[in-house]
PDB file with SEQRES, HELIX, SHEET and CRYST1 records, atoms N, CA, C and O in Angstrom:
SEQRES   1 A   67  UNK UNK UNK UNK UNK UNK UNK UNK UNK UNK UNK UNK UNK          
SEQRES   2 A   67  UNK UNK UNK UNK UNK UNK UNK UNK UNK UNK UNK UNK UNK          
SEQRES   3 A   67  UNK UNK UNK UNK UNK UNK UNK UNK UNK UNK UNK UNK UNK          
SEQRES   4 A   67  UNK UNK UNK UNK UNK UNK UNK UNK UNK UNK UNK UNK UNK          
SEQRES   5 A   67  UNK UNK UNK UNK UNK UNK UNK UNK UNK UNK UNK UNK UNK          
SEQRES   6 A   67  UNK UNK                                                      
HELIX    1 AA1 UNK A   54  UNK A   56  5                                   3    
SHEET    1 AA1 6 UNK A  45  UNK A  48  0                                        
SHEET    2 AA1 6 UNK A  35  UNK A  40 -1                                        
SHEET    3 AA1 6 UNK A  22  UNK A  32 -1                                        
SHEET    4 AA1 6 UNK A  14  UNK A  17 -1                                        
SHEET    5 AA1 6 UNK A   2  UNK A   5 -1                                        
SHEET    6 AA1 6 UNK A  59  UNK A  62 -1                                        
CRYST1    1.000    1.000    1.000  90.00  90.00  90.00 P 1           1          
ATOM      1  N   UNK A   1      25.692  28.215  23.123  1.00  0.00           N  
ATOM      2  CA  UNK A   1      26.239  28.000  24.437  1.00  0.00           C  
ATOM      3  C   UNK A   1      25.124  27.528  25.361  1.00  0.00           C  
ATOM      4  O   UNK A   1      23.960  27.503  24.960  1.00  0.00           O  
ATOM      5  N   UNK A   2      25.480  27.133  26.662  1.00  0.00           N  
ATOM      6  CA  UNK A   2      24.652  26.581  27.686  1.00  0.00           C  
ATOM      7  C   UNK A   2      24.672  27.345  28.767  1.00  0.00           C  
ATOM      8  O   UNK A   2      25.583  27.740  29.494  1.00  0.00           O  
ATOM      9  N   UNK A   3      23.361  27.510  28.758  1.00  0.00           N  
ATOM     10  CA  UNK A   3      22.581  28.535  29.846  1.00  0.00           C  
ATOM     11  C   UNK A   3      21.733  27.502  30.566  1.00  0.00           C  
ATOM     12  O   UNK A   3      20.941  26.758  29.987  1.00  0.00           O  
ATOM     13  N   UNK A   4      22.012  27.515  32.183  1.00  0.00           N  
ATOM     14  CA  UNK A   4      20.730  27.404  32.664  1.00  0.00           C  
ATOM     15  C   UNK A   4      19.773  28.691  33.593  1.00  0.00           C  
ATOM     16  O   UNK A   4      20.139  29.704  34.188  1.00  0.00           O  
ATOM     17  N   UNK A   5      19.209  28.430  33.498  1.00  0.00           N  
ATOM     18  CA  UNK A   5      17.950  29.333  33.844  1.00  0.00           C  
ATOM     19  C   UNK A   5      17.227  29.142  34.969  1.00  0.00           C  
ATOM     20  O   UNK A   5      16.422  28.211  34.934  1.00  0.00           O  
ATOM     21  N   UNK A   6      17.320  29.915  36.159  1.00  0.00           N  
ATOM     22  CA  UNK A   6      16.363  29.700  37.425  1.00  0.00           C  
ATOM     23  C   UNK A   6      15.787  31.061  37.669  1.00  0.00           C  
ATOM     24  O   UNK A   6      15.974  32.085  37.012  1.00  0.00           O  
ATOM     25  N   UNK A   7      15.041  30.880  38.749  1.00  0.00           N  
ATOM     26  CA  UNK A   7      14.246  31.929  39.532  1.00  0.00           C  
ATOM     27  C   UNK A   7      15.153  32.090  40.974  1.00  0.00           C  
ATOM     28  O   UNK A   7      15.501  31.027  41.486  1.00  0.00           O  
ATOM     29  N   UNK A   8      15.532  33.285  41.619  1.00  0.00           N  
ATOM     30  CA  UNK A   8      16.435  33.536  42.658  1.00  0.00           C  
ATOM     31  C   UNK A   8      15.117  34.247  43.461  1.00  0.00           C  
ATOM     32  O   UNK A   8      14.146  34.886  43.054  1.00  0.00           O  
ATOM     33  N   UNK A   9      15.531  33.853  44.686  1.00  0.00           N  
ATOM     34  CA  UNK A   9      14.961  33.979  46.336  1.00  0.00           C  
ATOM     35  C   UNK A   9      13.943  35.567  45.637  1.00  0.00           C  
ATOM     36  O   UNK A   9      12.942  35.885  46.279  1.00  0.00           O  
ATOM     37  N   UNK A  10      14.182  36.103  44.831  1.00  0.00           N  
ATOM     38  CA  UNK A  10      13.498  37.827  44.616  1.00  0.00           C  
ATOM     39  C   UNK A  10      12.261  37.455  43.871  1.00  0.00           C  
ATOM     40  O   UNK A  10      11.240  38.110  44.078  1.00  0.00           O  
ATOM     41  N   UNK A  11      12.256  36.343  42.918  1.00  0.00           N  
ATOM     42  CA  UNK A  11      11.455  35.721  41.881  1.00  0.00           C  
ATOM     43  C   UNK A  11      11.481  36.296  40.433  1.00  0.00           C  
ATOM     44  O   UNK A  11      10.630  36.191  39.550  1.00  0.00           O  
ATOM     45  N   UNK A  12      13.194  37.200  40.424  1.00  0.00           N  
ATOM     46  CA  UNK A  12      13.426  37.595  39.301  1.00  0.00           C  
ATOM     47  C   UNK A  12      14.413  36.178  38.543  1.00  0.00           C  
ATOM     48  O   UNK A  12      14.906  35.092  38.846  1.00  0.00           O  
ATOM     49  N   UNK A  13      14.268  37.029  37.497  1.00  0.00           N  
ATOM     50  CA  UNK A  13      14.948  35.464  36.224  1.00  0.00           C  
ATOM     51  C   UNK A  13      16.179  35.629  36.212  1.00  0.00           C  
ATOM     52  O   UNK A  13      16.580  36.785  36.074  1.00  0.00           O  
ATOM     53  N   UNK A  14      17.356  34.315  36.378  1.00  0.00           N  
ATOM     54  CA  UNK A  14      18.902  34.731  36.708  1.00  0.00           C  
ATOM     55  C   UNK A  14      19.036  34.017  35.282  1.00  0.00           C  
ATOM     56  O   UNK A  14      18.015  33.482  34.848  1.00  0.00           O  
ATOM     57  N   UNK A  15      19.973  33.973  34.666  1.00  0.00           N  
ATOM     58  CA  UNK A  15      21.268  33.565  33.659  1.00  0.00           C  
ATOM     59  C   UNK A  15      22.523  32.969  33.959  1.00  0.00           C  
ATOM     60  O   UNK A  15      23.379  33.827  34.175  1.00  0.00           O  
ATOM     61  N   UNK A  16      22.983  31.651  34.058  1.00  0.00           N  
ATOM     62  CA  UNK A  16      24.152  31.473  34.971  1.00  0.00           C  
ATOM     63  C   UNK A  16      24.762  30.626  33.099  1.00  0.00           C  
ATOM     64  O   UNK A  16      24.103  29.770  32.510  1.00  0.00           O  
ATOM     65  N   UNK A  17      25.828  31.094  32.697  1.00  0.00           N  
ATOM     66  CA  UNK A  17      26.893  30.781  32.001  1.00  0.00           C  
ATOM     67  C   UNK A  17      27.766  29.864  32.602  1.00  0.00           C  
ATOM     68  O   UNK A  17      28.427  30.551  33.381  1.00  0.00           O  
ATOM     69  N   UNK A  18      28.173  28.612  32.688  1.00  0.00           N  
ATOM     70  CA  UNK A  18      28.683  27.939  33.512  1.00  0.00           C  
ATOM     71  C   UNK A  18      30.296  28.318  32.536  1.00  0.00           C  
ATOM     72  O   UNK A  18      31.120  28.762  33.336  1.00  0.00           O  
ATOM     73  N   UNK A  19      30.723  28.263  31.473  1.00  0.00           N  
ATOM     74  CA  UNK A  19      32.166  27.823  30.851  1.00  0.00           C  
ATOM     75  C   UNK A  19      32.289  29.531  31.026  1.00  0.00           C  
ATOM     76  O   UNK A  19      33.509  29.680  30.958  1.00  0.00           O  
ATOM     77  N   UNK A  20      31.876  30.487  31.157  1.00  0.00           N  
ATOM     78  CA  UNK A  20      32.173  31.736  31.410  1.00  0.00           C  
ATOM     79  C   UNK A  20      32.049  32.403  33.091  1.00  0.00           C  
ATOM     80  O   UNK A  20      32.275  33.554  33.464  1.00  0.00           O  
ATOM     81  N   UNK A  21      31.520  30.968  34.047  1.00  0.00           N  
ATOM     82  CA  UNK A  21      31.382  31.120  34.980  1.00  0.00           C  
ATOM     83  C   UNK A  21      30.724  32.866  35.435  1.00  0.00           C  
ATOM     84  O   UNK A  21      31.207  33.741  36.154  1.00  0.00           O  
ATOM     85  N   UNK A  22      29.559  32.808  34.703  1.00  0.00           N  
ATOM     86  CA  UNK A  22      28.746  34.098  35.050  1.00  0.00           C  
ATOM     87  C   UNK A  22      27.622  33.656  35.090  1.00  0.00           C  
ATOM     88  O   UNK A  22      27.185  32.694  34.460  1.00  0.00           O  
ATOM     89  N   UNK A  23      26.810  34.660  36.200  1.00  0.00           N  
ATOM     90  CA  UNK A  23      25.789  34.638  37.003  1.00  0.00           C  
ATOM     91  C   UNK A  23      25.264  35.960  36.816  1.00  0.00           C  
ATOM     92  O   UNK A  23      25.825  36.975  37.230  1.00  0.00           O  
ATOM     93  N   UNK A  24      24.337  35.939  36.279  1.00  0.00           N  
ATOM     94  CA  UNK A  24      23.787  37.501  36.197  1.00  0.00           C  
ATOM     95  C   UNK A  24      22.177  37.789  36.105  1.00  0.00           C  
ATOM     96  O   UNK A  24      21.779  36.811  35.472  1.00  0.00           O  
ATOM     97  N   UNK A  25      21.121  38.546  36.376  1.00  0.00           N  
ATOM     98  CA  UNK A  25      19.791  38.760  36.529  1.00  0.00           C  
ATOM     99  C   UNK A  25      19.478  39.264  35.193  1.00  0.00           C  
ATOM    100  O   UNK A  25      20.227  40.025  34.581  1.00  0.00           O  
ATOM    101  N   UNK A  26      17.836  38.625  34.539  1.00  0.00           N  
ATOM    102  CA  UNK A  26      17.833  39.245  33.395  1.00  0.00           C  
ATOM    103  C   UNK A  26      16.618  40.441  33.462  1.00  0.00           C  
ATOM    104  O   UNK A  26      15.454  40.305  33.837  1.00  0.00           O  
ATOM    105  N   UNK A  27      17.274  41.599  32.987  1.00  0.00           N  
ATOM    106  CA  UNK A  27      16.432  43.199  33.418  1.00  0.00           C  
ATOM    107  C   UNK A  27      15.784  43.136  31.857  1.00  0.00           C  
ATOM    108  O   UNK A  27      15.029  44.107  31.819  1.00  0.00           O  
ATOM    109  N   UNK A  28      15.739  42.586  30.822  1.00  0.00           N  
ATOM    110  CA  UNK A  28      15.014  42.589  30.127  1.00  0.00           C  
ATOM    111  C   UNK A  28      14.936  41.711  29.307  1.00  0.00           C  
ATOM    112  O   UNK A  28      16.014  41.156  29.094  1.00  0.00           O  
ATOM    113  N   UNK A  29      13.553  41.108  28.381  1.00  0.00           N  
ATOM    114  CA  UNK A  29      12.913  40.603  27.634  1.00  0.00           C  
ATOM    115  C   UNK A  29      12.308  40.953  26.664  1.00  0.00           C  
ATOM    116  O   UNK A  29      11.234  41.464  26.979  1.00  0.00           O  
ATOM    117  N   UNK A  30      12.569  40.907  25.146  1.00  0.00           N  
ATOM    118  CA  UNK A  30      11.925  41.161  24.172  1.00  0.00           C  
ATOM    119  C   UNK A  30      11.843  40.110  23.332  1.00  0.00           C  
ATOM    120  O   UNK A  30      12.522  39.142  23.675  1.00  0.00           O  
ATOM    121  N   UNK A  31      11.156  39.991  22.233  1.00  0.00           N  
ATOM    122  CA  UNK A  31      10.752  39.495  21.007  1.00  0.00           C  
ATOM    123  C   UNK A  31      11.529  39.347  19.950  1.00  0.00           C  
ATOM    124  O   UNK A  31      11.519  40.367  19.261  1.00  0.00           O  
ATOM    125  N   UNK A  32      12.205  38.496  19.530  1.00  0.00           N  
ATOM    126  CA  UNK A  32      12.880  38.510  18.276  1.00  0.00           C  
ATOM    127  C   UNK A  32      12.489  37.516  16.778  1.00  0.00           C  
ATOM    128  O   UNK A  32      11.965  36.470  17.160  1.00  0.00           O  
ATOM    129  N   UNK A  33      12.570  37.549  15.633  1.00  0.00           N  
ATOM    130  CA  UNK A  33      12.176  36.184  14.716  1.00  0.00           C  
ATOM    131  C   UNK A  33      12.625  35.115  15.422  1.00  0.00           C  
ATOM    132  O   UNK A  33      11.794  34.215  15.539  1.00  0.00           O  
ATOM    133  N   UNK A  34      13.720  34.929  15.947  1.00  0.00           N  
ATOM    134  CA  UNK A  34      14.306  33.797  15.814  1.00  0.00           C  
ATOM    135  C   UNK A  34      13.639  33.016  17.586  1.00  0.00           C  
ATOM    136  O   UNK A  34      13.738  31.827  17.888  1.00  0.00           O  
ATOM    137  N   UNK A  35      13.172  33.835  18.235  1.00  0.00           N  
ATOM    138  CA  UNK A  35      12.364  33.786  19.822  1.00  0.00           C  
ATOM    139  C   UNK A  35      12.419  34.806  20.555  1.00  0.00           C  
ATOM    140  O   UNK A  35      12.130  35.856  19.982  1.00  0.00           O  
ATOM    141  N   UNK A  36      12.717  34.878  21.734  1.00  0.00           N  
ATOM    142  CA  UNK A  36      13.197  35.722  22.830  1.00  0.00           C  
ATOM    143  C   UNK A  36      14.997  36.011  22.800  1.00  0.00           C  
ATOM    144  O   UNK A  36      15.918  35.278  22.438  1.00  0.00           O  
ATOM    145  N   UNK A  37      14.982  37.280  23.300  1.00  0.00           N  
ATOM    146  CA  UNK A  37      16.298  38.145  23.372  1.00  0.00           C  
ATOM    147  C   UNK A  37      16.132  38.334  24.718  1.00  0.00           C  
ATOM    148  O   UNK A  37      15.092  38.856  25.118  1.00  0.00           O  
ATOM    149  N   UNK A  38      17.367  37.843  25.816  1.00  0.00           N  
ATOM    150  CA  UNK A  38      17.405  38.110  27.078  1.00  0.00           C  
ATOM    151  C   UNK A  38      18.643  38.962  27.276  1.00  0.00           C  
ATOM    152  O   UNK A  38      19.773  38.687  26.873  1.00  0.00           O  
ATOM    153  N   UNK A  39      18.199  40.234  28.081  1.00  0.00           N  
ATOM    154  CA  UNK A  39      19.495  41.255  28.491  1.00  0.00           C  
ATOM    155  C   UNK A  39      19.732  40.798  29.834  1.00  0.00           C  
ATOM    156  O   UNK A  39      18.836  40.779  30.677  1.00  0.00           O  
ATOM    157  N   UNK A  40      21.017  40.397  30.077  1.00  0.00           N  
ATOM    158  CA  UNK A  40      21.371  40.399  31.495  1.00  0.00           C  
ATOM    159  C   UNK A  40      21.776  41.990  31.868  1.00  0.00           C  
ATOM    160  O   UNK A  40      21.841  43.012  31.184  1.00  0.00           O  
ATOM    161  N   UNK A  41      21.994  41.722  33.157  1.00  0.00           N  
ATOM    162  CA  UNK A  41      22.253  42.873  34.070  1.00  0.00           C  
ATOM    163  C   UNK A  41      23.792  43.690  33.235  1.00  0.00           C  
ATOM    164  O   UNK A  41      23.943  44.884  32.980  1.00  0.00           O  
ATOM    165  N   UNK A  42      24.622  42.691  33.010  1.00  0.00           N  
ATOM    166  CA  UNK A  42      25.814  42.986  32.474  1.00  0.00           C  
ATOM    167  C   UNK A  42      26.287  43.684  30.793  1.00  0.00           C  
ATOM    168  O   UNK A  42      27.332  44.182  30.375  1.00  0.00           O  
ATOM    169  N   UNK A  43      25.356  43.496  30.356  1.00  0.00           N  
ATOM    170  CA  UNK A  43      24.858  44.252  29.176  1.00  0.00           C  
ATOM    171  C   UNK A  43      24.660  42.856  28.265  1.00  0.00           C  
ATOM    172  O   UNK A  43      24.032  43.000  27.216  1.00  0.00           O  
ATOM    173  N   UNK A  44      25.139  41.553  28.585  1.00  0.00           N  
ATOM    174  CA  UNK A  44      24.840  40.400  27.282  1.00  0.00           C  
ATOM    175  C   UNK A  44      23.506  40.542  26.832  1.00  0.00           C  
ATOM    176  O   UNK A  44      22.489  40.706  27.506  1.00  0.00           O  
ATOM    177  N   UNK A  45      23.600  40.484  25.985  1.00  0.00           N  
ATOM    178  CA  UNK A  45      22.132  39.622  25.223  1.00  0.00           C  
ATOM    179  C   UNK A  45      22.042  38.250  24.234  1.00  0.00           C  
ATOM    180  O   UNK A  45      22.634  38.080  23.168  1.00  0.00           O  
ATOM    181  N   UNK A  46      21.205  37.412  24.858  1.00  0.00           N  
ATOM    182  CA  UNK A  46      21.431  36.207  24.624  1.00  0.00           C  
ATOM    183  C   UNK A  46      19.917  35.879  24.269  1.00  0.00           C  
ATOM    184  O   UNK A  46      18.896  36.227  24.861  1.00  0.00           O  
ATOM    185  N   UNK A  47      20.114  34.906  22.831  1.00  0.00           N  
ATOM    186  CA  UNK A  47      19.131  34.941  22.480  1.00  0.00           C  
ATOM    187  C   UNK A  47      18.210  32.933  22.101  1.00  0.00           C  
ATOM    188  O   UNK A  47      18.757  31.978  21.549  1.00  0.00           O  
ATOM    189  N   UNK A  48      17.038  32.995  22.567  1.00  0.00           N  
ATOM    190  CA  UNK A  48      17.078  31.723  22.658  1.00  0.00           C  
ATOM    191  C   UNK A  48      15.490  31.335  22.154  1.00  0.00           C  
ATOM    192  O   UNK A  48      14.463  31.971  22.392  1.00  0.00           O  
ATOM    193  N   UNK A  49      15.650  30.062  21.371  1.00  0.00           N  
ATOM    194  CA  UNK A  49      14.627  29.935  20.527  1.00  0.00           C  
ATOM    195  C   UNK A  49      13.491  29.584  21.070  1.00  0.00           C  
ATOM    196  O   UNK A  49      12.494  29.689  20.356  1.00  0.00           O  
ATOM    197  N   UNK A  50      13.306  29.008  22.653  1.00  0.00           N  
ATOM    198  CA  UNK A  50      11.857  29.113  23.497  1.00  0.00           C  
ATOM    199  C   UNK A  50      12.780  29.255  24.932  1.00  0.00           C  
ATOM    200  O   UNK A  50      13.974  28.978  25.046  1.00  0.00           O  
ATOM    201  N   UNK A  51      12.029  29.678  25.796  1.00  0.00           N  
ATOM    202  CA  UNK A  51      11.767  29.956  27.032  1.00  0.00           C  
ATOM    203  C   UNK A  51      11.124  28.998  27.957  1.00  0.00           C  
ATOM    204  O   UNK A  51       9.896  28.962  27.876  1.00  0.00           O  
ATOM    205  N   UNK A  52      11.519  28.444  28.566  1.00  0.00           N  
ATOM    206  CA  UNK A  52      10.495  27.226  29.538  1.00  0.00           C  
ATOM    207  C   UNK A  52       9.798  28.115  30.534  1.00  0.00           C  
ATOM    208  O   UNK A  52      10.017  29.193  31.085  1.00  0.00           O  
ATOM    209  N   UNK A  53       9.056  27.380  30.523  1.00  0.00           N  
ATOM    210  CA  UNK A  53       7.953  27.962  31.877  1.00  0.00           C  
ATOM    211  C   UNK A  53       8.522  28.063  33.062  1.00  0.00           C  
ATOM    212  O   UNK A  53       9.419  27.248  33.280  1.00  0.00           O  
ATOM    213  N   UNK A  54       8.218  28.974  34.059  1.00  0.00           N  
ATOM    214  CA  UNK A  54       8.595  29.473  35.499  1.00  0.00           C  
ATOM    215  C   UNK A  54       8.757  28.162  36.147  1.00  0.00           C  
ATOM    216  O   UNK A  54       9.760  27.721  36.709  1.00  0.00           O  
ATOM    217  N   UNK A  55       7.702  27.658  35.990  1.00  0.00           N  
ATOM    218  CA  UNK A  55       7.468  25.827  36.868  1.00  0.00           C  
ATOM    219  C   UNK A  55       8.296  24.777  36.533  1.00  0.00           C  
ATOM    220  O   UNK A  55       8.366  23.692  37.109  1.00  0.00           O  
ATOM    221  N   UNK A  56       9.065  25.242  35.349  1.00  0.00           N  
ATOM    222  CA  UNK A  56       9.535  24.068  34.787  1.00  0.00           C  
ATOM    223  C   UNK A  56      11.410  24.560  35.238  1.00  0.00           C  
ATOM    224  O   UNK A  56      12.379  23.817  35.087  1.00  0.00           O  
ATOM    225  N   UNK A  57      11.434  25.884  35.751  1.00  0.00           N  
ATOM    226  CA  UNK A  57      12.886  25.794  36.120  1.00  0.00           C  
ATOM    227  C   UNK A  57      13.244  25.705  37.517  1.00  0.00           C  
ATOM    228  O   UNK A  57      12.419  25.857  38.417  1.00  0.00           O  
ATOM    229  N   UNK A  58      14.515  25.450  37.711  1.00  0.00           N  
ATOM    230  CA  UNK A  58      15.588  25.597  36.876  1.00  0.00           C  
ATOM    231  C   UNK A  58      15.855  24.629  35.743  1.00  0.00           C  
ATOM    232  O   UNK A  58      15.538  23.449  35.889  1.00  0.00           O  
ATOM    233  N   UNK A  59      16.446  25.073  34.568  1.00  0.00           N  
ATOM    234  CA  UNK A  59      16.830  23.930  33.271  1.00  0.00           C  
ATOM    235  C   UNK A  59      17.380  24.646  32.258  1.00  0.00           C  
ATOM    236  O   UNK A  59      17.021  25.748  31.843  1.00  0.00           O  
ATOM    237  N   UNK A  60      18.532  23.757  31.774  1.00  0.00           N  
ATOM    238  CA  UNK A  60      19.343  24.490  30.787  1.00  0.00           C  
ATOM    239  C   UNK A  60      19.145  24.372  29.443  1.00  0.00           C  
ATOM    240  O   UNK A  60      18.594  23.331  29.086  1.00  0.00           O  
ATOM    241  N   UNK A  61      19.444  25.150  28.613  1.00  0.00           N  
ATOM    242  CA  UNK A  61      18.617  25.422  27.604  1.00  0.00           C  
ATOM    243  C   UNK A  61      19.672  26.358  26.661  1.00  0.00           C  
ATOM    244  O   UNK A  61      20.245  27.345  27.122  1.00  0.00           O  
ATOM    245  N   UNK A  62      19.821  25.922  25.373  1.00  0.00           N  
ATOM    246  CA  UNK A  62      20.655  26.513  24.184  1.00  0.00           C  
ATOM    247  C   UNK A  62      20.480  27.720  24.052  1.00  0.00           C  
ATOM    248  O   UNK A  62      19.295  28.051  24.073  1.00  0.00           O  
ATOM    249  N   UNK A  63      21.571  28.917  23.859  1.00  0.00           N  
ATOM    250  CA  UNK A  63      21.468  30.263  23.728  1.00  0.00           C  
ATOM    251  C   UNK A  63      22.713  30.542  22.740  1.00  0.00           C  
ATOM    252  O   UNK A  63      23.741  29.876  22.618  1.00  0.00           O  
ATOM    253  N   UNK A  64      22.270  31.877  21.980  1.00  0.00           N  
ATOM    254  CA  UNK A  64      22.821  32.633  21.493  1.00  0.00           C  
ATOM    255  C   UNK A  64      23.691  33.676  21.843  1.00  0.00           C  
ATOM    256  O   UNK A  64      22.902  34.561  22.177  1.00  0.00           O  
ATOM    257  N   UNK A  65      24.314  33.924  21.916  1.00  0.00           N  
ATOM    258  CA  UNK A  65      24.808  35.513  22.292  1.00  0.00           C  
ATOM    259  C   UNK A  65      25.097  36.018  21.090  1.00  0.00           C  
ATOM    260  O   UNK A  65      25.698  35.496  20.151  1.00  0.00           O  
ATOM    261  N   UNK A  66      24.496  37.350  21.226  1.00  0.00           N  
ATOM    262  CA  UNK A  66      23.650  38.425  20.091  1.00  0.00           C  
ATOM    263  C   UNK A  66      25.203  39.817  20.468  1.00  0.00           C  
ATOM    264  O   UNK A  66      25.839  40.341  19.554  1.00  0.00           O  
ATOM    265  N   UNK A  67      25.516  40.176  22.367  1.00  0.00           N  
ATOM    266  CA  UNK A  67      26.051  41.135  22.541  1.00  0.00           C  
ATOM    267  C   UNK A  67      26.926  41.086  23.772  1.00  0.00           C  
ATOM    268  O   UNK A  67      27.585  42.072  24.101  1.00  0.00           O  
TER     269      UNK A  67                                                      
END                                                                             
């Protein structure tokens, strides 16, 4: 699925799902084989094979959902 990815006015990391029309903050980050595992606020976890740099967002970028 398609995620894009920004930084919100707090300079925490948001998650916006556009075809599920969700918007949500991500409270955690871990490590997985396959890349990074992002938990939104809402309990998803979505998992995605690189991460762009802070500077380089907002930009959308292929994800998994794991939960």
């Amino acid at each position: 699925m398609k995620v894009m990815l920004r930084m919100n006015d707090a300079g925490t990391l948001v998650a916006y799902v556009a075809k599920k029309d969700l918007e949500e903050e991500v409270v955690k980050q871990t490590d997985s084989d396959a890349g990074k595992v992002l938990t939104l606020a809402n309990g998803w976890e979505l998992e995605f094979s690189e991460i762009p740099a802070k500077e380089k967002l907002p930009l959308t970028v292929e994800a998994k959902r794991l939960a």
